[in-house]
C-alpha positions as CSV (number, residue, x, y, z in Angstrom):
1,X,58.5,122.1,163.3
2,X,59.0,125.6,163.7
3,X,63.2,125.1,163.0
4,X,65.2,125.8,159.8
5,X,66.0,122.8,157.5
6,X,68.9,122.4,155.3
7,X,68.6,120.4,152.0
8,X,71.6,120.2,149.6
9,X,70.6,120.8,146.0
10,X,73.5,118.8,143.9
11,X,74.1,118.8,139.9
12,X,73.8,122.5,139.5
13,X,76.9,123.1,139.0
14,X,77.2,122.7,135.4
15,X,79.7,119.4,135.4
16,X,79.5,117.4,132.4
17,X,81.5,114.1,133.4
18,X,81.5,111.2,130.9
19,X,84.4,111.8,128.6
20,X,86.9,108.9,128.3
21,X,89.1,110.5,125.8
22,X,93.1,109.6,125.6
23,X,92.6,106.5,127.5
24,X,93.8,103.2,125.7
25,X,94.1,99.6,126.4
26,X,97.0,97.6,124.4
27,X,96.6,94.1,124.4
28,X,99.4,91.6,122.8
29,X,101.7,89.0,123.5
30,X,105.0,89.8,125.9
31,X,107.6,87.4,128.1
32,X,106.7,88.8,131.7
33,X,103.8,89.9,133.3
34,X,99.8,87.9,133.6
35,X,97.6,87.0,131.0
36,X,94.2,88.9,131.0
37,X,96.0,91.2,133.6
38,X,95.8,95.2,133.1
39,X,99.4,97.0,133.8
40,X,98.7,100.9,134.0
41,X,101.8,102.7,132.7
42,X,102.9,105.8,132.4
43,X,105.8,107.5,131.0
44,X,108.1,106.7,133.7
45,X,106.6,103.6,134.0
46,X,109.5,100.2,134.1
47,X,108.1,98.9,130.7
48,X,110.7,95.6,130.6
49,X,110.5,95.1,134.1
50,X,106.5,94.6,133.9
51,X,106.0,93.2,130.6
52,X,109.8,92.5,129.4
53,X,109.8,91.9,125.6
54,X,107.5,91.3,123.1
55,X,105.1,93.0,120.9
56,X,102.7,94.6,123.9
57,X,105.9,96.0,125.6
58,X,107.3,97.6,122.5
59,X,103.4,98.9,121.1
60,X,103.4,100.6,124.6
61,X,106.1,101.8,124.5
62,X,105.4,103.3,121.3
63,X,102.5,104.7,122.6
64,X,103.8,106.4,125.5
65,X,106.6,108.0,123.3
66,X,104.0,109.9,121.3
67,X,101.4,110.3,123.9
68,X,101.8,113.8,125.2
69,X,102.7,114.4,129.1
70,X,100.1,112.7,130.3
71,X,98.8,109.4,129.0
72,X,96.5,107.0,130.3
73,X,97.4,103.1,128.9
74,X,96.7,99.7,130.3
75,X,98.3,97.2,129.4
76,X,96.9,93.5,128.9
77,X,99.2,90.9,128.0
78,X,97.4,87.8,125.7
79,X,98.4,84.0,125.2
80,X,100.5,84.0,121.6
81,X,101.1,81.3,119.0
82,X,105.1,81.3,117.1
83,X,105.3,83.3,114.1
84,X,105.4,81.8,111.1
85,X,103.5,81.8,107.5
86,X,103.1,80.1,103.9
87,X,102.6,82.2,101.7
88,X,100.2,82.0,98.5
89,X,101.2,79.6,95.8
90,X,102.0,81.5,92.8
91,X,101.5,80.0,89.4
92,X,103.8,80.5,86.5
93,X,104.7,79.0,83.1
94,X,102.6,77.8,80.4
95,X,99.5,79.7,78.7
96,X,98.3,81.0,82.0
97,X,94.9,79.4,82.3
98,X,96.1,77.5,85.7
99,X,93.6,75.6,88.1
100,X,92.9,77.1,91.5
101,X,95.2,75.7,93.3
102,X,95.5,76.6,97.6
103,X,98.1,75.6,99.8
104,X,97.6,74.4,103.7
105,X,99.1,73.4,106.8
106,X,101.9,74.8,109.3
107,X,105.3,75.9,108.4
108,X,108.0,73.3,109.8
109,X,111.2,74.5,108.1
110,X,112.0,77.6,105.8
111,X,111.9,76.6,102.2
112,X,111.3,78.6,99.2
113,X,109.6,75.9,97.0
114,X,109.1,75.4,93.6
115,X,106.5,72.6,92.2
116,X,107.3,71.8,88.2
117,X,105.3,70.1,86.1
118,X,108.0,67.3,84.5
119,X,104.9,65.4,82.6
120,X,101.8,66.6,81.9
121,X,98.8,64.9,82.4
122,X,95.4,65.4,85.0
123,X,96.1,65.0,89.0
124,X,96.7,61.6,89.7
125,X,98.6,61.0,86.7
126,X,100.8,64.1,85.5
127,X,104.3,64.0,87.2
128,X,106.2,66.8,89.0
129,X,109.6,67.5,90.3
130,X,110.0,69.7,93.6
131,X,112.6,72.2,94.8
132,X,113.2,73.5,98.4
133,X,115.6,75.7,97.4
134,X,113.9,78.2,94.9
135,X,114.4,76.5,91.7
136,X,118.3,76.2,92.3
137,X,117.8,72.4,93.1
138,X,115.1,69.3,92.3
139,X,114.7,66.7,93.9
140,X,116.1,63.2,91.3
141,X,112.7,61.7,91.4
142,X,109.8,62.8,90.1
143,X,106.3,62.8,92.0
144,X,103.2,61.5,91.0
145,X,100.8,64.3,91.8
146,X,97.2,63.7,93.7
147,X,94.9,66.2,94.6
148,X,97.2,66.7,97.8
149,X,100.8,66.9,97.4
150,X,103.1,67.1,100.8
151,X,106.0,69.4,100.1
152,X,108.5,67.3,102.2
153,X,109.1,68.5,105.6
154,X,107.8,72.0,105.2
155,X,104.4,71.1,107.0
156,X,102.9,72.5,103.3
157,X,100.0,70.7,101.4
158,X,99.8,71.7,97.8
159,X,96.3,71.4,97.1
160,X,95.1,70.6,93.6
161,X,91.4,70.7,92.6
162,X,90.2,67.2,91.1
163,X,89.3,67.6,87.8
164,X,92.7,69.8,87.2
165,X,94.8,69.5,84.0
166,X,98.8,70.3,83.9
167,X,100.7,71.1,81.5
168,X,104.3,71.2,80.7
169,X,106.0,74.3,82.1
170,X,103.7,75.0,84.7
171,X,105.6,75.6,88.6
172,X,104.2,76.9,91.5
173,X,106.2,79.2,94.0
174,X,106.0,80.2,97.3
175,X,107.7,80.1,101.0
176,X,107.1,78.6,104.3
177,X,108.4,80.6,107.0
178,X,109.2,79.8,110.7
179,X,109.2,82.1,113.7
180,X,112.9,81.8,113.2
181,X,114.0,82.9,109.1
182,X,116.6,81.1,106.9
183,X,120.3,82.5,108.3
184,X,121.4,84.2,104.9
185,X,125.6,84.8,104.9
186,X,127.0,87.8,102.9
187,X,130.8,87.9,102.7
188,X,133.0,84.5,102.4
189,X,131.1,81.4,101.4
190,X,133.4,79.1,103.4
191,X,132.7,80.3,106.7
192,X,130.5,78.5,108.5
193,X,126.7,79.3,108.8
194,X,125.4,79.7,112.2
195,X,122.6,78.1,113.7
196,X,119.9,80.3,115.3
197,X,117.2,78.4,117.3
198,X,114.6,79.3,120.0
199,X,111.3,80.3,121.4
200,X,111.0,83.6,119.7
201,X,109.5,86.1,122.2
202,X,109.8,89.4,120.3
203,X,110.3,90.2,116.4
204,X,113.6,91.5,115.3
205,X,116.8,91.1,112.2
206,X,119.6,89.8,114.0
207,X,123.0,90.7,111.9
208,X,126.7,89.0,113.2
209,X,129.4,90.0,111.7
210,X,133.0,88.6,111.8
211,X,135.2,91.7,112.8
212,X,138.9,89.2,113.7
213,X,139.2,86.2,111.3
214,X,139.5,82.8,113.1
215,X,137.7,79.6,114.5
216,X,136.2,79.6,118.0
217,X,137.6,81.0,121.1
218,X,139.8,83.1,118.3
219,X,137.7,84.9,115.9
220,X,135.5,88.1,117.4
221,X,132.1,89.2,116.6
222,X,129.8,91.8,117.1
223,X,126.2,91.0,117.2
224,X,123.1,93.4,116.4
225,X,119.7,92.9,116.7
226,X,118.1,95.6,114.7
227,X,119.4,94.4,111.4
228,X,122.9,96.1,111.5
229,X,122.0,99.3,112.6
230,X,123.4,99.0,116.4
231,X,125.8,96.6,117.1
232,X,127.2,95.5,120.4
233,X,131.0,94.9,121.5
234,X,133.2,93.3,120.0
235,X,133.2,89.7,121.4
236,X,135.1,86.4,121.0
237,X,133.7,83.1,119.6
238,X,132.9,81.6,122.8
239,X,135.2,78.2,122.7
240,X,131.6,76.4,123.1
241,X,129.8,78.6,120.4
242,X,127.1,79.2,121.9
243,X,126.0,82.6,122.1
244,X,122.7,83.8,123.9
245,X,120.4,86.7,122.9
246,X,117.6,86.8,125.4
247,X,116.2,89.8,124.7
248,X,115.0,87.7,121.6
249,X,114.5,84.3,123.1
250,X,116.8,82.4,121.0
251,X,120.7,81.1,121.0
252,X,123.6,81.4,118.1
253,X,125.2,78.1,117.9
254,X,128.9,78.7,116.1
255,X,129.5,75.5,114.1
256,X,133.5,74.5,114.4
257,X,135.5,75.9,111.8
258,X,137.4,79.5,110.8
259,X,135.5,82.5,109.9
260,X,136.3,85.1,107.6
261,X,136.7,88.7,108.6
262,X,134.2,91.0,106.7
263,X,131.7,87.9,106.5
264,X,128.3,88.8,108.1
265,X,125.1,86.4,108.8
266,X,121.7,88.0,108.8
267,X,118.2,86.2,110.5
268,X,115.0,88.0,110.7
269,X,112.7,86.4,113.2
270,X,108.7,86.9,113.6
271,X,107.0,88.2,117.0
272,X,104.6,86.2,118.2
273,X,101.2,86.4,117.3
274,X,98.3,86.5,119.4
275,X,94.9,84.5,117.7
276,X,91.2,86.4,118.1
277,X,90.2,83.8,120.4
278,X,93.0,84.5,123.5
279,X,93.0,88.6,122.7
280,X,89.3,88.4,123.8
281,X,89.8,86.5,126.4
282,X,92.3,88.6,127.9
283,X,90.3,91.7,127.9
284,X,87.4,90.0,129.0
285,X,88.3,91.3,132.4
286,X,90.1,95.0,131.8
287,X,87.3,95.7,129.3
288,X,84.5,94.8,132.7
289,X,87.1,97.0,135.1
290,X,88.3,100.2,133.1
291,X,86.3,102.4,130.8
292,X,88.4,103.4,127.9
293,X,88.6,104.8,124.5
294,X,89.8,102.5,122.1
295,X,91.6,99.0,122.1
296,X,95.3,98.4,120.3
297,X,95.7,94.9,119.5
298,X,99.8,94.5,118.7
299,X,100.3,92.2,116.2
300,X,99.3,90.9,112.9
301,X,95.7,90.2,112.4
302,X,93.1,89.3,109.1
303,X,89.6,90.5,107.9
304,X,88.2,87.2,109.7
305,X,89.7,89.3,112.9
306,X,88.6,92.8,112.0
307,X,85.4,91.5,111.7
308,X,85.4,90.0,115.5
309,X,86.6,93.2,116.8
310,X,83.8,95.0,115.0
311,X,81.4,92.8,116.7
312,X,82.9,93.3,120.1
313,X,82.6,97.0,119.8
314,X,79.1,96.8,118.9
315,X,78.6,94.4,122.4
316,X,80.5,97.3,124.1
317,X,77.9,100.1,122.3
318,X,74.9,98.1,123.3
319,X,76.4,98.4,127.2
320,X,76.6,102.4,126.8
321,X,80.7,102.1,126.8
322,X,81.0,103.1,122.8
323,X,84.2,101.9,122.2
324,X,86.7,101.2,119.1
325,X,89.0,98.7,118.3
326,X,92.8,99.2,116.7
327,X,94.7,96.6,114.4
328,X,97.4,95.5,112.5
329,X,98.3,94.7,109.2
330,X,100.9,92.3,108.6
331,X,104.4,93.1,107.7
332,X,105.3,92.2,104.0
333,X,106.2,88.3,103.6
334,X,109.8,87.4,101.8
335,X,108.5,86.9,98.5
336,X,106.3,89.9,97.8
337,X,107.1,93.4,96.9
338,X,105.1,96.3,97.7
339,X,102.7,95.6,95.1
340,X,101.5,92.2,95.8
341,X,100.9,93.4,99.8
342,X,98.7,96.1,98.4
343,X,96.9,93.9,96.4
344,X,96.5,91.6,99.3
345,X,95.4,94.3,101.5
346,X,93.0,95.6,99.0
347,X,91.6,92.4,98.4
348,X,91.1,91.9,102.1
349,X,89.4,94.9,102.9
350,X,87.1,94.3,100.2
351,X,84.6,92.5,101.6
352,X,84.7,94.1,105.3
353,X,82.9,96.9,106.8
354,X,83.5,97.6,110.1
355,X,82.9,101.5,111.1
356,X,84.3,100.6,114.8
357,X,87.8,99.7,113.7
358,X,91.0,101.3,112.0
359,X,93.7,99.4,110.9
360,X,96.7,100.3,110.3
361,X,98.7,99.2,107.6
362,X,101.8,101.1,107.9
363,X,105.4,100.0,109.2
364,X,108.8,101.0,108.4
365,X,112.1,101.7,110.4
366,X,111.1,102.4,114.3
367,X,113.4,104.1,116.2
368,X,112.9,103.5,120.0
369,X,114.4,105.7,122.6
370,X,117.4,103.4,123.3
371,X,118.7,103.6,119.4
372,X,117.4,100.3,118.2
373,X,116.0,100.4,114.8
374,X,113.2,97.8,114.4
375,X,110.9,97.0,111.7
376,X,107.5,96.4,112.7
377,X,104.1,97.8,112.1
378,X,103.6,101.8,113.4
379,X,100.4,101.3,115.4
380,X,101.8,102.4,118.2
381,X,102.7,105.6,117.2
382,X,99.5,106.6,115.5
383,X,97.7,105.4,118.4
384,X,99.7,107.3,120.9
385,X,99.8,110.5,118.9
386,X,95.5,109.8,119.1
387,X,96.3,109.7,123.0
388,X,97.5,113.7,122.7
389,X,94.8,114.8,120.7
390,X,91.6,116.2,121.3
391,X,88.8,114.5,119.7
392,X,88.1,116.4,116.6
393,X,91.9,116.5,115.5
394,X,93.0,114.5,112.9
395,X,96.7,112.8,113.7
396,X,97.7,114.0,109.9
397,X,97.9,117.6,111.0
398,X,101.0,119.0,109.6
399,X,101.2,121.7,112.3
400,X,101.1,119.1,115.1
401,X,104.7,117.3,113.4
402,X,106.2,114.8,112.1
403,X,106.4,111.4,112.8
404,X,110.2,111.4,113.7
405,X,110.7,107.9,114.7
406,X,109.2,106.2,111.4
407,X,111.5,105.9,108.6
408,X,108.7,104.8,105.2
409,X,109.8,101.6,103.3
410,X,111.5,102.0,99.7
411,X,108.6,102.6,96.9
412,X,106.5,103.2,99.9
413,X,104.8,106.5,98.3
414,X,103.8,104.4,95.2
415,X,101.6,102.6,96.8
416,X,100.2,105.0,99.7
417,X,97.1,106.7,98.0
418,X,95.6,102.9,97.5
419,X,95.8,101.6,100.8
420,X,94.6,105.3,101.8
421,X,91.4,105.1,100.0
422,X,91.1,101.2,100.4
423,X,90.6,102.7,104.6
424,X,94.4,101.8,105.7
425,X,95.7,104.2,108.4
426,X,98.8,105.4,106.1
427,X,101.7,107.5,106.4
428,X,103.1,109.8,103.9
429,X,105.7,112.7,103.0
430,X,105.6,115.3,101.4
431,X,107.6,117.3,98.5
432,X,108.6,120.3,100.5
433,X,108.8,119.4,104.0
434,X,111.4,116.8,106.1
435,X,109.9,113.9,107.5
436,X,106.6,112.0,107.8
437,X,103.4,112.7,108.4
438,X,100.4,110.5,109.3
439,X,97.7,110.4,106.2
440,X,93.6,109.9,106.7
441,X,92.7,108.6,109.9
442,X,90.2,106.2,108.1
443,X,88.5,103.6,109.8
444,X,87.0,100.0,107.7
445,X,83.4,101.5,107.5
446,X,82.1,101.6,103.7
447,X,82.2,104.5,101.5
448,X,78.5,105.8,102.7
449,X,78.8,105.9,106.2
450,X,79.4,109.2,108.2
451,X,82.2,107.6,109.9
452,X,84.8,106.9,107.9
453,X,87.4,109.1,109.9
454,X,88.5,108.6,113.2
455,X,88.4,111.7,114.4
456,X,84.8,111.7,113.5
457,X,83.8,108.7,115.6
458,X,85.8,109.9,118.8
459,X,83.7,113.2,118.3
460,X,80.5,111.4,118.5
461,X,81.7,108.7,120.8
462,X,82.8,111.6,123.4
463,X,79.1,112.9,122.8
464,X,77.7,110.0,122.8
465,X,78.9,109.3,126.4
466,X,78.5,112.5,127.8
467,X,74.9,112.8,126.7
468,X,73.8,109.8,128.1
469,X,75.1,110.8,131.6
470,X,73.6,114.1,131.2
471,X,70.1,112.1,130.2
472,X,70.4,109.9,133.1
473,X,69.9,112.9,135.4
474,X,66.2,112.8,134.0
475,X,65.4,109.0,134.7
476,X,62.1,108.5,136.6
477,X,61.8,112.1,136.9
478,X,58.1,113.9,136.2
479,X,58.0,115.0,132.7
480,X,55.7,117.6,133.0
481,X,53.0,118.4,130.5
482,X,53.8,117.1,127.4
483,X,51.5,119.5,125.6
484,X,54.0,122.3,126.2
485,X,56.6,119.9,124.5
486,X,60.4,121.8,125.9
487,X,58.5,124.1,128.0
488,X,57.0,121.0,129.7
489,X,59.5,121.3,133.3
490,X,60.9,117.9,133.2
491,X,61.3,117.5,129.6
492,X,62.8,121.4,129.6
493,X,65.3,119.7,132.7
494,X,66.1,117.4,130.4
495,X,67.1,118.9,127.4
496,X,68.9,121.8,129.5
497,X,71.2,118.7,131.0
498,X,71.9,117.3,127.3
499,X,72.9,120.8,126.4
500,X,75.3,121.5,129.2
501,X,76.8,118.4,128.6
502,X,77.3,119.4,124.6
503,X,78.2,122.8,125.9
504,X,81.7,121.6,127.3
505,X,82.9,120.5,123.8
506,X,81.4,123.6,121.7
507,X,83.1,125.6,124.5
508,X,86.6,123.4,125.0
509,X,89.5,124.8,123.7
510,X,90.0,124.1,120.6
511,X,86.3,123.6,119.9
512,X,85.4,120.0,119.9
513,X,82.1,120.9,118.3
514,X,81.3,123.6,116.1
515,X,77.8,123.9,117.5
516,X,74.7,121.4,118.3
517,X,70.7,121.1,118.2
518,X,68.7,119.2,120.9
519,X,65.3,118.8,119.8
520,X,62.7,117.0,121.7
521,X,59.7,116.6,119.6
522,X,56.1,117.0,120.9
523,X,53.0,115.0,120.7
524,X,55.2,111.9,121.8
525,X,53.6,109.0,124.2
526,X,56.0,109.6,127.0
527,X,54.0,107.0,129.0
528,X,54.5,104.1,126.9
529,X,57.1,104.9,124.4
530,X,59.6,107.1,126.9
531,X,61.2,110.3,125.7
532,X,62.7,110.7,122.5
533,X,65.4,113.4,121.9
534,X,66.8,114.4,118.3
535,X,70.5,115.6,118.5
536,X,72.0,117.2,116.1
537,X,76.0,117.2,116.6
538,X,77.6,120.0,114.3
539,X,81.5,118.9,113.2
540,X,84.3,121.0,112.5
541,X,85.5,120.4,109.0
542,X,89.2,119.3,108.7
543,X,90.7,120.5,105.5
544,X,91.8,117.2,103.3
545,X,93.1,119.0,100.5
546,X,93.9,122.6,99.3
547,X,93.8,124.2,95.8
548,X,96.2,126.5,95.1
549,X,95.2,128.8,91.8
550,X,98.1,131.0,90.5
551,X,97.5,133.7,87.9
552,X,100.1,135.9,86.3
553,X,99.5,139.6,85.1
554,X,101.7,142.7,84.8
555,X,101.7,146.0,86.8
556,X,99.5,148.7,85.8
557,X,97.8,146.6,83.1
558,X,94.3,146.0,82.4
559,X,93.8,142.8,84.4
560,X,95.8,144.4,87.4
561,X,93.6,143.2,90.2
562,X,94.4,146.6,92.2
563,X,92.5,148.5,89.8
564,X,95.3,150.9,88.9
565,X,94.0,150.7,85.1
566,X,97.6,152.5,84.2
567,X,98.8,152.3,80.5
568,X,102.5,151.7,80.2
């Protein structure tokens, strides 16, 4: 009594915390580093030495090469299964009203196979004649076909439905794949074909060529792994001929014999790839530590795991941490062209709506820092060039630059408008200007949903978040009268909180938000219904397409616009 007391009056100072913008976590498989574990990197961070190779380490790296100066990534590395795929059986041959027929199991070996129908006749009885080899070779006795049909060793089932009718001509086509691809020889057909074998821990197209005709321990090599765009020294064939490339996980094996100068082997072998099941349960933990804005999932995934992510995001929203989710397409398999990987794409969108996750569907020519010229999907770079933006931004902005370590597949333009509007994150060039450029920044969500664009949901997100802290200011606190609806002090403390918040984007710069309304209705039964506010979140447009409308008059004439009105 009778002495001066000091209170502190906090939150007045007009902070708005709560933004979680340019922070990632990548999650995929890699050689180094522990499973569910999150790595924070930054751009001068040791990449190999944390994660060594694989698809995580390269997606970060990716990231962090297009992330601006100062990026924030974690990254989780995931259990993995080998690559490896068959691919759709393709029916051809006869008058074209073929069965449904599917195809199961795991690819062993690499075979292209053709199933022909020798002797028509319904399953069980029609015989058919099977080649490993594409079509160049059958096997001497023909098959009695069931309603399953082993392919040999491929670890394929052809399956055939029961009541199914052949008929001469008919053959079915397709390829089983393992992690590591057939070795294919261009050059001299007498020299000896390698043998590539191994755990396969990152995706690459290893090319050998034969520079110094000769057997081992006399020939020389030079061996690339990015398909013949870098190649190493000039080696000699060890006299044991074996040859290790761990940066890939596997071994050259050099059969005995003499090889040909000019004579070069090529091998393409699949990253691993990481199911649903063991990416969740790796960021079951970095998801519970760090808040971030999205999730990059390296490697090749399905609707079935689009659909999984979706849900997980909406878990994520229901704990206040709004979150999206990043994915892959698959790379195109060895016996389809750009238009049967659209039309599978399309087809697998088709049925999915997930406004929570983008995919993108792009890859091409990747050009890392080192030189190396990889094929693999581009996610990393559109999700690092995210990483720089602000939120309203979209990564197609031509001003911003091109994409200058993606080089776009042959024919690649042909088919870019479909998997744009089928909700692919595409890239595209165009007529005018050097380079590439990233398209829409569409997420999977359907047609009538306000978030179709990405940049749209990390506008809201960012509101989202930062409203929600702003709100919390207001928990237990005494609303006031609610007859005077904002005038009502609490309620008024309220709303003036949610506005600050909102004021820090409308006044960033750029502008995240054009402008806002915070409305809290009266009447309401604040007792046993709580407070409901309306909020209104005003976008900046981002121009999609310009119309250009020329017109050509003459000088002085009557349809001058100047309004000269001469007569010549």
């Amino acid at each position: 009594m009778g002495d001066v007391l000091e209170y502190l009056v906090d939150g007045t100072s007009g902070l708005a915390p709560g933004g979680v913008e340019g922070s990632a976590i990548v999650v995929g498989a890699c050689s180094k580093g522990q499973v569910g574990k999150g790595y924070l990197l930054g751009t001068s961070s040791d990449i190999e030495g944390l994660l060594g190779v694989g698809p995580l380490a390269e997606r970060a790296r990716d990231m962090l090469n297009t992330g601006g100066q100062d990026p924030v990534l974690i990254a989780v590395p995931c259990l993995a299964q080998s690559g490896g795929y068959i691919s759709e059986p393709v029916c051809t041959g006869g008058n074209g009203k073929y069965p449904d027929v599917g195809v199961s199991g795991v690819a062993q070996v690499n075979a292209d196979v053709v199933v022909k129908v020798e002797a028509a006749g319904d399953v069980g009885t029609a015989t058919v004649l099977i080649s490993l080899d594409g079509g160049r070779t059958f096997a001497d006795a023909a098959e009695t076909t069931a309603e399953q049909l082993v392919i040999g060793e491929t670890g394929a089932t052809l399956l055939f439905p029961s009541d199914a009718e052949l008929e001469n001509g008919w053959q079915w086509s397709f390829v089983t794949r393992g992690p590591v691809g057939p070795v294919e020889r261009v050059g001299d057909a007498e020299s000896p074909l390698p043998v590539i074998a191994g755990d396969v821990l990152a995706g690459g197209e290893i090319a050998i060529q034969i520079v110094k005709s000769g057997g081992l321990n006399e020939g020389t090599y030079q061996l690339s792994t990015d398909g013949g765009e870098n190649y190493g020294k000039v080696k000699t064939l060890p006299v044991d001929g074996l040859v290790s490339v761990s940066a890939l996980g596997v071994t050259v094996t050099f059969p005995k014999g003499t090889y040909t100068g000019g004579t070069t082997y090529y091998c393409r072998l699949l990253e691993p790839v990481p199911s649903i099941v063991d990416v969740m349960a790796a960021l079951e933990e970095p998801l519970a530590r760090y808040d971030v804005e999205s999730v990059l999932v390296a490697g090749a995934t399905d609707s079935v795991d689009w659909a999984a992510m979706q849900a997980k995001a909406e878990e994520l929203w229901n704990l206040h941490r709004p979150t999206y989710f990043k994915a892959e397409a698959r790379l195109p398999r060895d016996d389809e062209d750009l238009n049967d990987f659209t039309a599978y794409l399309v087809e697998e969108k088709r049925d999915v709506a997930a406004r929570f996750v983008t995919v993108c569907a792009q890859y091409g020519g990747i050009t890392d820092s080192t030189g190396a010229v990889n094929l693999r999907n581009a996610s990393g770079l559109q999700a690092g060039r995210v990483m720089s933006l602000p939120v309203q931004r979209a990564t197609g902005r031509v001003r911003d630059g091109n994409i200058s370590q993606l080089a776009l597949p042959d024919g690649w333009m042909a088919v870019q408008s479909t998997l744009e509007d089928a909700g692919y994150l595409t890239a595209k060039k165009y007529a005018g200007l050097d380079g590439v450029y990233w398209g829409d920044s569409r997420t999977l969500a359907d047609d009538t949903s306000d978030f179709r664009y990405e940049e749209v949901l990390r506008t809201v997100f960012k509101a989202v978040r930062k409203g929600r802290i702003a709100g919390l200011k207001s928990m237990y606190d005494e609303a006031g009268d609610p007859l005077l609806g904002n005038e009502a002090a609490g309620l008024a403390y309220l709303k003036a909180n949610i506005e600050n918040a909102l004021d820090a984007m409308v006044g960033a710069l750029p502008p995240e938000l054009a402008a806002y309304v915070v409305n809290i209705p009266s009447g309401q039964d604040i007792v046993n219904n709580g407070v409901a506010v309306e909020i209104t979140l005003i976008g900046i447009p981002i121009i999609r397409q310009i119309k250009l409308y020329f017109s050509y008059t003459y000088a002085g004439g009557k349809f001058d616009p100047r309004g000269l009105n001469q007569t010549a």
